[in-house]
C-alpha positions in Angstrom: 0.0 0.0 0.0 1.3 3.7 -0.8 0.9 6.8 1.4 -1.3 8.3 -1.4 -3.7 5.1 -0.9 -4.5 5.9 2.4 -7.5 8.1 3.2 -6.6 11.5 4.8 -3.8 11.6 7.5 -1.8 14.1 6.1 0.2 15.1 9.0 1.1 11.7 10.2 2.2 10.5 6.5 4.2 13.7 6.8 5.9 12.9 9.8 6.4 9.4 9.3 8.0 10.0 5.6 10.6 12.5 7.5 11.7 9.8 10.3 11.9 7.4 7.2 13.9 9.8 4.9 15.7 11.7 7.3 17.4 8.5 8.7 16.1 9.2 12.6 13.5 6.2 11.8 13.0 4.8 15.1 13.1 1.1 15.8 9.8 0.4 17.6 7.0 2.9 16.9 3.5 2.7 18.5 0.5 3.9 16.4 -2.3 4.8 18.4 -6.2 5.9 17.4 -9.6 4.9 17.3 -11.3 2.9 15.2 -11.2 3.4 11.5 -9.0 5.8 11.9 -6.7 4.0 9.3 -3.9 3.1 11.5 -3.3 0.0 9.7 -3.4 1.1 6.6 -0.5 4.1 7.7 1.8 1.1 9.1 1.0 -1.5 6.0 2.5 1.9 3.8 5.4 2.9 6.6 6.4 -0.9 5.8 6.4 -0.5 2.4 8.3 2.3 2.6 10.9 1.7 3.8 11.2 -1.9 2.1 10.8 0.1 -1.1 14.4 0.0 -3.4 13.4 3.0 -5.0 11.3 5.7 -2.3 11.4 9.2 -3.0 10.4 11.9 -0.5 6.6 11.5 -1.3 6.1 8.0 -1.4 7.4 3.8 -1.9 8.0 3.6 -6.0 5.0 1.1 -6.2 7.2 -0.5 -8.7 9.8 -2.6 -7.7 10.0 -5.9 -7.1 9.9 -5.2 -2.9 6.6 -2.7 -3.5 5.2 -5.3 -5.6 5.6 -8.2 -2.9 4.7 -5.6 -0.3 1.7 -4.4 -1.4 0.2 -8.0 -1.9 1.6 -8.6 1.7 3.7 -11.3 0.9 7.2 -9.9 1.0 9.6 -12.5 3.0 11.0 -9.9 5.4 7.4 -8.2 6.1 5.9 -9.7 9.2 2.3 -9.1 11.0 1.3 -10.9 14.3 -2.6 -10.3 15.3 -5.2 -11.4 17.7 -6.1 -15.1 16.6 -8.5 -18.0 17.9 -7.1 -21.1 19.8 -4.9 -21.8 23.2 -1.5 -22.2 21.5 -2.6 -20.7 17.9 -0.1 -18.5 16.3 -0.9 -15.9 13.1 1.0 -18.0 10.4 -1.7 -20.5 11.0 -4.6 -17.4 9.3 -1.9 -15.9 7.2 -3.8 -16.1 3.8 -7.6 -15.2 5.8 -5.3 -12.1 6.9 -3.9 -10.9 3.6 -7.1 -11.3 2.2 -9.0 -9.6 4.6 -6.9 -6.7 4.7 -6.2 -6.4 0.9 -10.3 -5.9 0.7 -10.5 -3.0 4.0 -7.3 -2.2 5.8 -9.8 -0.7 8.2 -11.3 -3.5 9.3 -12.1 -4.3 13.2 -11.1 -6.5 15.8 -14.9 -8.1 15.6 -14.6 -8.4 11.9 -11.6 -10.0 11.4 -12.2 -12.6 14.8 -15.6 -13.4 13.2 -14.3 -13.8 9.8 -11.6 -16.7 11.2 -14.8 -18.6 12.9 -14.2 -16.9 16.2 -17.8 -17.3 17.4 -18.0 -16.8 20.9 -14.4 -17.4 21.3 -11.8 -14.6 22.7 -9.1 -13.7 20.1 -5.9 -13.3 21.7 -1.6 -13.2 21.2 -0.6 -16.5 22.3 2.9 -17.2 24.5 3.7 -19.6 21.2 2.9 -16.2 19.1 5.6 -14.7 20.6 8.0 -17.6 20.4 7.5 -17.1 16.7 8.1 -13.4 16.3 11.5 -13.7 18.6 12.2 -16.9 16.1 11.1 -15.0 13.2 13.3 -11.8 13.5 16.2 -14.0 14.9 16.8 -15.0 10.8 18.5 -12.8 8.6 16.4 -10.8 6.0 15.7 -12.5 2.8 15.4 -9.4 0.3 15.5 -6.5 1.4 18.1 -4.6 4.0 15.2 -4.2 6.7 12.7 -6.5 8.6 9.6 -4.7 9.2 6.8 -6.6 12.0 3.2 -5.0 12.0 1.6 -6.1 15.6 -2.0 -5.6 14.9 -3.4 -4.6 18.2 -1.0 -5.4 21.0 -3.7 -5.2 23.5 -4.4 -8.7 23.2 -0.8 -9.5 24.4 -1.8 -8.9 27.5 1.2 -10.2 30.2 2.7 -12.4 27.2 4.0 -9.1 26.3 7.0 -9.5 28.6 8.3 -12.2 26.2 9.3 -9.0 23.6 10.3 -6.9 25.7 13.9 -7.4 25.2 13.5 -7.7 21.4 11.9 -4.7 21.3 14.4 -3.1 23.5 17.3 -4.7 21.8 16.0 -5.7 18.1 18.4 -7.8 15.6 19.9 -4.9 12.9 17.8 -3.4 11.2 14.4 -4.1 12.9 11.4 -1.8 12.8 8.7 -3.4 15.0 5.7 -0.9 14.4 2.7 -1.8 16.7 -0.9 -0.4 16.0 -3.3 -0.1 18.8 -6.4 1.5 19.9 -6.7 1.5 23.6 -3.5 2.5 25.5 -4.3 1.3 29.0 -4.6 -2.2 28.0 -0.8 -2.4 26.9 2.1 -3.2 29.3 3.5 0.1 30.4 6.9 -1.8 29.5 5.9 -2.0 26.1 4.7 1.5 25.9 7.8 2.8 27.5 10.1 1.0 24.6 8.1 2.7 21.8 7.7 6.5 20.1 3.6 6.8 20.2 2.6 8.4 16.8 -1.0 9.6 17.9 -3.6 9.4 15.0 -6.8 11.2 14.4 -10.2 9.9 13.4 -10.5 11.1 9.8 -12.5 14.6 9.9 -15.6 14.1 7.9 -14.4 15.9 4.1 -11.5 13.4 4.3 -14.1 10.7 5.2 -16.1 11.9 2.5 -13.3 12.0 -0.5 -12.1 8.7 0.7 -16.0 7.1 0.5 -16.2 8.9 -3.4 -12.5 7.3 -4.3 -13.4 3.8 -2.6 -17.0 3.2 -3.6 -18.1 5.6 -6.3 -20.7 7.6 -4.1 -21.7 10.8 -5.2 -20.8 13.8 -2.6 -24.3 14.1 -1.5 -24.5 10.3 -0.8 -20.6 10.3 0.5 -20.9 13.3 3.0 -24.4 11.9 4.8 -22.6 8.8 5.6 -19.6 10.5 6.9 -21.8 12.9 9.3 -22.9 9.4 10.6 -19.4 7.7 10.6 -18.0 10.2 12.9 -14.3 9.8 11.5 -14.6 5.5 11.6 -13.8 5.0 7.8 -15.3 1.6 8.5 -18.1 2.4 9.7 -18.3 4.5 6.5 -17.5 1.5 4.4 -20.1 -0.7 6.1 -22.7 1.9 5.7 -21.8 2.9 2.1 -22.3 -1.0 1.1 -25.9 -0.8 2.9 -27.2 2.6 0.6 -29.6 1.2 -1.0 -32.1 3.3 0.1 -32.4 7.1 0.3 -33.0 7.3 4.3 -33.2 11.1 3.9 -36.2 10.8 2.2 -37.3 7.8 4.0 -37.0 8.8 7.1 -38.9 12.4 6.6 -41.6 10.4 5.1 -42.3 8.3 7.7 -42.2 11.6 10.4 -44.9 12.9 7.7 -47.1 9.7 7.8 -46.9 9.0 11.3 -47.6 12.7 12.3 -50.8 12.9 9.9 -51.4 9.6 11.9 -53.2 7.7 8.8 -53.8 4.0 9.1 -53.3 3.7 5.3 -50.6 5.3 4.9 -48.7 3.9 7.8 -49.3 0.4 6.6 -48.1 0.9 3.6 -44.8 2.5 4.6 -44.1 0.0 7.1 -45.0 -2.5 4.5 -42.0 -1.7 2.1 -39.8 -0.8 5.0 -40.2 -4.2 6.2 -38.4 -5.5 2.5 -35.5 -3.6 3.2 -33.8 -6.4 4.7 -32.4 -5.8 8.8 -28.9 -4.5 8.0 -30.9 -1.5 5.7 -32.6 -1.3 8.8 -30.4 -1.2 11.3 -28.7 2.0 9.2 -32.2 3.4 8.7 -32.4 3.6 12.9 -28.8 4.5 13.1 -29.5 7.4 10.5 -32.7 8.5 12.5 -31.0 9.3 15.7 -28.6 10.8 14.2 -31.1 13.0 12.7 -32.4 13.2 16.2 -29.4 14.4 17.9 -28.8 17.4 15.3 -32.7 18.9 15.6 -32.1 19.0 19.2 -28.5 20.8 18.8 -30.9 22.8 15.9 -33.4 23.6 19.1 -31.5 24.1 21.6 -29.0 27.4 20.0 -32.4 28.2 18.0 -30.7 27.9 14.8 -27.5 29.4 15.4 -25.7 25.7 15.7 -23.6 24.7 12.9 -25.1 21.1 12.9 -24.3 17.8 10.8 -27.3 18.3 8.3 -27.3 18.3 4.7 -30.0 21.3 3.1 -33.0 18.8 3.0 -32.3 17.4 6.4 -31.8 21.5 7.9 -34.7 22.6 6.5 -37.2 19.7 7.8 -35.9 19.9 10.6 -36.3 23.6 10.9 -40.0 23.4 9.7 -40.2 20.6 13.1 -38.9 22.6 15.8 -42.5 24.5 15.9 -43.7 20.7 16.2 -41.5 18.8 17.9 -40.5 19.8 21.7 -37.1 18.1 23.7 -39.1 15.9 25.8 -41.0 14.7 22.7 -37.4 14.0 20.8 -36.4 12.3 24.0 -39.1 10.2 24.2 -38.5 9.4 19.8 -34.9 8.7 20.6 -35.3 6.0 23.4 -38.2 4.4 21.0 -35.5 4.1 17.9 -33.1 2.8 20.2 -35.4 0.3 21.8 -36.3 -0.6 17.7 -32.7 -0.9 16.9 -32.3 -3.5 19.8 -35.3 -5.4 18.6 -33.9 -6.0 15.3 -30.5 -7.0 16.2 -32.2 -9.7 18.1 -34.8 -10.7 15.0 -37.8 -9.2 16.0 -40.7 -8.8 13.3 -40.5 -5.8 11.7 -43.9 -5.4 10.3 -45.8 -5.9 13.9 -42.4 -4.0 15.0 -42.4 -1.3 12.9 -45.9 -0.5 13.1 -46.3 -0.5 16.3 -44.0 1.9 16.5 -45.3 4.3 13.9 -49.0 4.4 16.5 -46.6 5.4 19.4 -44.5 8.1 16.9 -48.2 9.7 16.3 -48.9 9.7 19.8 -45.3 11.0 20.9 -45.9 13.8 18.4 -49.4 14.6 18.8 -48.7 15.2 22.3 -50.1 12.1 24.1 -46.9 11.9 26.9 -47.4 9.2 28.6 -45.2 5.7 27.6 -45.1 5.4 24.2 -42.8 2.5 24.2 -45.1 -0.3 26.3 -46.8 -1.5 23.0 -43.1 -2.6 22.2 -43.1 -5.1 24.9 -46.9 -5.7 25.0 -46.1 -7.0 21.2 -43.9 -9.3 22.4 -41.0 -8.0 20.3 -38.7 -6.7 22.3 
């Protein structure tokens, strides 16, 4: 992968191309962000890098035969190590599940990748014989290139077997560059931390989220910037969302305020009805998407219209037509409804008798009617 492949991060890329370049490239870094942030995808392109026979100031060549083998992740002298499944399991044993999973989203999550390898129920974790490999591993002389790079994928799952590196990271063979990518600091051995330079990266601010959404899956702006005000800076989330647009939920979603405000039987069915088809990860975005909507009228409400809120110019004008409709207490009581919908269809609820029950308790929420709005809920049975 080349820096200009990864989506945003334009300060980081900066500073890591100067460590690289500049021959001050430290031999244990730490990468640290939240999720979908694209720390991965920063340390896949560090490796490349600086395995690359041919870098310039800007980026890896992308042509040689090291940038070839690299960006397919099978160069010989690039390693990874990563949470994996199994008492004495080590991350050769998912090697090709790995490269393929990252080749399609460097972005991926812990959740994704454990499920994808059959996890289950089971706890992913870095196993003592993991570590027996890396030491064994980096203990060998390189095979092409004049650096061993090793990519530990979230060393929070070392937990204690951490010790067992400590002196290799400390004291690495010549021309080591262990570069560790992690997520929650306080879960890592303070040893570990202490042996490392922490690079601290950003969630991606929404335009970069946005740009990367148009290059990646051919959304149009409009499309690409509504599911970045819901991503929040996780590029994943983005992703997973993006592949779930089937449906405007703009248009969707003001449509079924309209119907369930006018309160017609008809109508309500009908909506419901169609909704229902959508298929429950469309629907799990649809809910996702209405809270969202949710939390920006009451921001809207609350500075009466002087907030700079996460609304495209349909969305800001309904919901400035609403707030002569809609009070906070009403919202509040909509909010904990879509929540209590979203859990119901994680756990397979029907989403016809779902859905329209909650479209009667939406009219009576917005017509006024204060009292519980969410009992039909569990006197259906559904939740």
């Amino acid at each position: 992968m080349l820096f200009s492949e990864v989506i945003g991060q334009e300060s980081s890329k900066k500073l890591l191309k100067q460590m690289a370049s500049g021959g001050r490239m430290p031999h244990a870094l730490l990468f640290l962000g939240p999720q979908g942030s694209g720390k991965l995808a920063l340390a896949i392109a560090l490796a490349q890098y600086l395995l690359c026979e041919n870098p310039d100031a800007e980026d890896a060549c992308g042509q040689c035969s090291q940038c070839k083998k690299a960006a397919k992740l099978i160069h010989p002298d690039l390693h990874f190590s990563y949470p994996t499944i199994g008492p004495r399991a080590i991350s050769d044993n998912f090697l090709a599940n790995w490269r393929q999973a990252v080749i399609e989203n460097p972005y991926l999550d812990v959740n994704q990748w454990l499920q994808g390898i059959g996890a289950e129920n089971k706890q992913g974790n870095i196993t003592k014989e993991e570590c027996v490999n890396i030491i064994k591993k980096l203990s060998l002389k390189t095979f092409e290139s004049h650096r061993k790079v090793l990519i530990i994928w979230l060393p929070e799952f070392l937990g204690k077997e951490g010790n067992r590196l400590l002196k290799i990271i400390e004291e690495p063979p010549e021309n080591t560059v262990f570069i560790l990518v992690a997520e929650e600091q306080e879960l890592i051995l303070n040893t570990i931390l202490s042996r490392c330079q922490i690079v601290n990266i950003k969630a991606l601010s929404d335009e970069e989220t946005t740009e990367g959404l148009i290059r990646r899956k051919g959304l149009s702006r409009e499309a690409a910037l509504s599911v970045a005000y819901l991503a929040s800076g996780n590029f994943n989330e983005a992703l997973q969302m993006a592949g779930q647009q089937s449906n405007n939920n703009t248009a969707l979603f003001l449509e079924w305020m309209r119907n369930c405000y006018r309160g017609n039987p008809i109508d309500m069915v009908n909506w419901v009805e169609s909704f229902a088809k959508l298929g429950r990860e469309n629907q799990k975005h649809f809910l996702r998407y209405a809270l969202h909507f949710l939390r920006e009228y009451n921001l809207l409400k609350a500075s009466q219209g002087q907030a700079r809120v996460r609304l495209q110019e349909q969305e800001l004008q309904s919901a400035q037509k609403m707030t002569n409709i809609l009070e906070t207490g009403q919202v509040e009581q909509l909010a904990k409804l879509f929540s209590d919908c979203s859990y119901a269809v994680e756990r397979n609820a029907n989403p016809k008798v779902l859905f329209l029950d909650a479209s009667i308790q939406m009219h009576k929420i917005m017509k006024g009617k204060l009292r519980e709005a969410y009992t039909g809920l569990r006197a259906a049975n559904v939740l």
